[in-house]
C-alpha positions in Angstrom: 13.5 10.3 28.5 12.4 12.6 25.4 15.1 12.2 22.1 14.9 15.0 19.6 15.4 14.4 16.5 14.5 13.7 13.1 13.7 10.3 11.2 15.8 11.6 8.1 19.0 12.0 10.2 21.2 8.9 10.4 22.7 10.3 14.1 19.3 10.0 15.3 18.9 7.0 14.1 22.1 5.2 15.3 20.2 6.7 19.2 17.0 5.0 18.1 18.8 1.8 17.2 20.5 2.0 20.2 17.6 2.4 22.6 16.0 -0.4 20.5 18.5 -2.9 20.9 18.7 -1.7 25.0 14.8 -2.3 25.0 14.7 1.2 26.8 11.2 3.3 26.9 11.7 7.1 25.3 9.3 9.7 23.8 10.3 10.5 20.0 9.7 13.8 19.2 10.6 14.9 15.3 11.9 18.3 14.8 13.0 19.8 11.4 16.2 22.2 12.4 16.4 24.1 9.6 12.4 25.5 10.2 12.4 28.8 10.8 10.0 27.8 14.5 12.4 25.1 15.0 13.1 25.1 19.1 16.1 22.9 18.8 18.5 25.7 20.0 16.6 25.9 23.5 18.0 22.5 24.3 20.8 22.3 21.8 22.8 25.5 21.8 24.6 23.7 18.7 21.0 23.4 17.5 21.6 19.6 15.7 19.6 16.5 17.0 19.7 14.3 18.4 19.3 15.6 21.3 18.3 13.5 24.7 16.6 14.7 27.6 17.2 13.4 30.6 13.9 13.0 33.4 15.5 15.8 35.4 15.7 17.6 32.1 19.1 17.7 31.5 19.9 17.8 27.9 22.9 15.6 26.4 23.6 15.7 22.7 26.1 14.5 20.0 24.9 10.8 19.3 28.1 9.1 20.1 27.9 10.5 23.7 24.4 9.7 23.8 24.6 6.0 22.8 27.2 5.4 25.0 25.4 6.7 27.3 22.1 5.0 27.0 24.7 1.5 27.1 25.2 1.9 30.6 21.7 2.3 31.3 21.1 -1.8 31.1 23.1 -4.7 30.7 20.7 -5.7 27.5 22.4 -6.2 24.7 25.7 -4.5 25.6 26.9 -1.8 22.8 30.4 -1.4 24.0 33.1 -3.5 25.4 34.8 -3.1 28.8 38.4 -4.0 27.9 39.2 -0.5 26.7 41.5 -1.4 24.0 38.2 -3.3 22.4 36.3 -0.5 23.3 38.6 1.7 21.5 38.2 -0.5 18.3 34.6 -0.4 18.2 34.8 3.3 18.7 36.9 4.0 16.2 34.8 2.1 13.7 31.7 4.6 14.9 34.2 7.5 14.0 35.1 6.2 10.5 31.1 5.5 9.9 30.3 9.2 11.5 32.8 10.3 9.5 31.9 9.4 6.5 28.0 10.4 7.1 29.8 13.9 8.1 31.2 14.3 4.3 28.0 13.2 3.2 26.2 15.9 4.3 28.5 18.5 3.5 28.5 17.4 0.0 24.7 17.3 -0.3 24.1 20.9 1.7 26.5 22.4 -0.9 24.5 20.4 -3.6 21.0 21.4 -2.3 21.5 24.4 0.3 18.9 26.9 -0.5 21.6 29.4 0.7 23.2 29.7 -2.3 22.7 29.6 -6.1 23.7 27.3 -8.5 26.7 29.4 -9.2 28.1 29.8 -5.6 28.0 25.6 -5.5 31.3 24.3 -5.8 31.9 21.1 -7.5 34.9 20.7 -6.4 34.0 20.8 -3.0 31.4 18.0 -3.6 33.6 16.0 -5.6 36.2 16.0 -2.1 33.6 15.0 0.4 32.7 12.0 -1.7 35.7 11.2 -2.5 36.4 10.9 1.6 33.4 8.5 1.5 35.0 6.4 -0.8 37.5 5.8 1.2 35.7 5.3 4.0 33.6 2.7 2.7 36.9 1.0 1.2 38.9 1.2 4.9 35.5 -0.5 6.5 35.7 -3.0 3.6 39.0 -4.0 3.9 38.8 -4.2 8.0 35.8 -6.6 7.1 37.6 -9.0 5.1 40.6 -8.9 7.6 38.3 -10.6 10.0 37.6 -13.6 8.1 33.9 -15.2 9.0 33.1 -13.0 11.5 29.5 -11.8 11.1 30.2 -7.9 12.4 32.1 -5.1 12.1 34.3 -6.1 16.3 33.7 -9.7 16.9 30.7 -11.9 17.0 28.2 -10.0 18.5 26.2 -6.9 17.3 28.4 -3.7 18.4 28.0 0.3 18.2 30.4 -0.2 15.1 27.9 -2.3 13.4 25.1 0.2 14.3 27.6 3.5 12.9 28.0 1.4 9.8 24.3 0.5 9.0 23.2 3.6 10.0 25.6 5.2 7.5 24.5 3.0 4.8 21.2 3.3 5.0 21.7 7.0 4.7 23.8 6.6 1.7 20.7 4.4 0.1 18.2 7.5 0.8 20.8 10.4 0.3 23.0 9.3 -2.4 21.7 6.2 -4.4 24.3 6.7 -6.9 27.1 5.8 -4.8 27.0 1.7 -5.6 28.5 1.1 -2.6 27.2 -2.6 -2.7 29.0 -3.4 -5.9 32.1 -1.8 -5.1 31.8 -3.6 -1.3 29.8 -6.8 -1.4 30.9 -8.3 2.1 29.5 -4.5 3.4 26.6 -5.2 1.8 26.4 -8.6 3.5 26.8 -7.1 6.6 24.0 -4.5 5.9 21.9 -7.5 4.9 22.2 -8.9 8.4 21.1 -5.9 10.1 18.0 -4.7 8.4 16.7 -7.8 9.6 16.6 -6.6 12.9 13.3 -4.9 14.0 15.6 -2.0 15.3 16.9 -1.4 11.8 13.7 -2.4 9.8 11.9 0.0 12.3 13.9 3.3 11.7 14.6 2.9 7.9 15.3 7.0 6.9 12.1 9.0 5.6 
């Protein structure tokens, strides 16, 4: 399997975590999609990463139906529960972390987009997108405390939730170190704690 992507983009590496945690062999090729010789659109027609293909060169892309994907490719360190409404939960967790990660970078294109100039940016704009991650980041705490002791995001075992979560961190450290999400959060940054000790987080750190 080849997985396009980038090592900036926190989709890619929720896939890279993934495949990490599944102990599954893939080429990692880096592509910058805003480059003008970017090929991404030949396999994406979306032209985002990541992007997965397959042997038989089938592409798949959108990381949530990628690492769900790559979960049923071995019984290692299972991602996703069967009973569906567990699955559901830790799915829905992975759509508030996405989520967030998806304001994110709205607010920081409009903030940084060579596309426009300073006086086409709207403040506003920014100012709504991180107010959605505040939110965000307040709905995962509170779901976190709800749970008692429990070391992670649905249950006692590492989950796709817990990698959505980190990953979305971790992006908020390199993207938007003024967001003191650890102050305003400590049992999220507990939890974060936790997984950057795990050579599949400590290996894809965002750069």
């Amino acid at each position: 399997m080849k997985l396009i992507g980038s090592t900036a983009s926190p989709y890619v590496r929720k896939v890279r975590v993934v495949m990490a945690e599944k102990q599954l062999e893939f080429a990692f090729v880096t592509t910058n999609v805003w480059a003008a010789d970017t090929e991404i659109s030949s396999v994406n027609p979306l032209g985002k990463v990541p992007c997965l293909v397959l042997e038989d060169g089938t592409a798949m892309y959108d990381s949530r139906v990628i690492a769900e994907y790559l979960d049923s490719l071995s019984p290692h360190g299972s991602m996703l529960p069967d009973a569906a409404r567990a699955r559901a939960e830790v799915k829905t967790w992975e759509a508030l972390a996405d989520g967030a990660l998806d304001a994110g970078i709205l607010a920081r294109l409009e903030a940084t987009w060579g596309g426009r100039t300073d006086e086409q940016r709207s403040q506003a704009w920014i100012d709504r997108q991180l107010g959605k991650i505040a939110l965000a980041l307040g709905d995962m705490s509170t779901q976190l405390d709800a749970r008692g002791s429990s070391s992670y995001c649905c249950g006692d075992q590492l989950s796709l939730a817990d990698v959505a979560v980190g990953c979305a961190l971790g992006w908020f450290d390199f993207r938007f170190p003024q967001i003191d999400w650890r102050a305003a959060h400590p049992n999220l940054a507990r939890l974060y704690g936790r997984l950057i000790e795990r050579p599949s987080f400590s290996s894809t750190m965002p750069g």
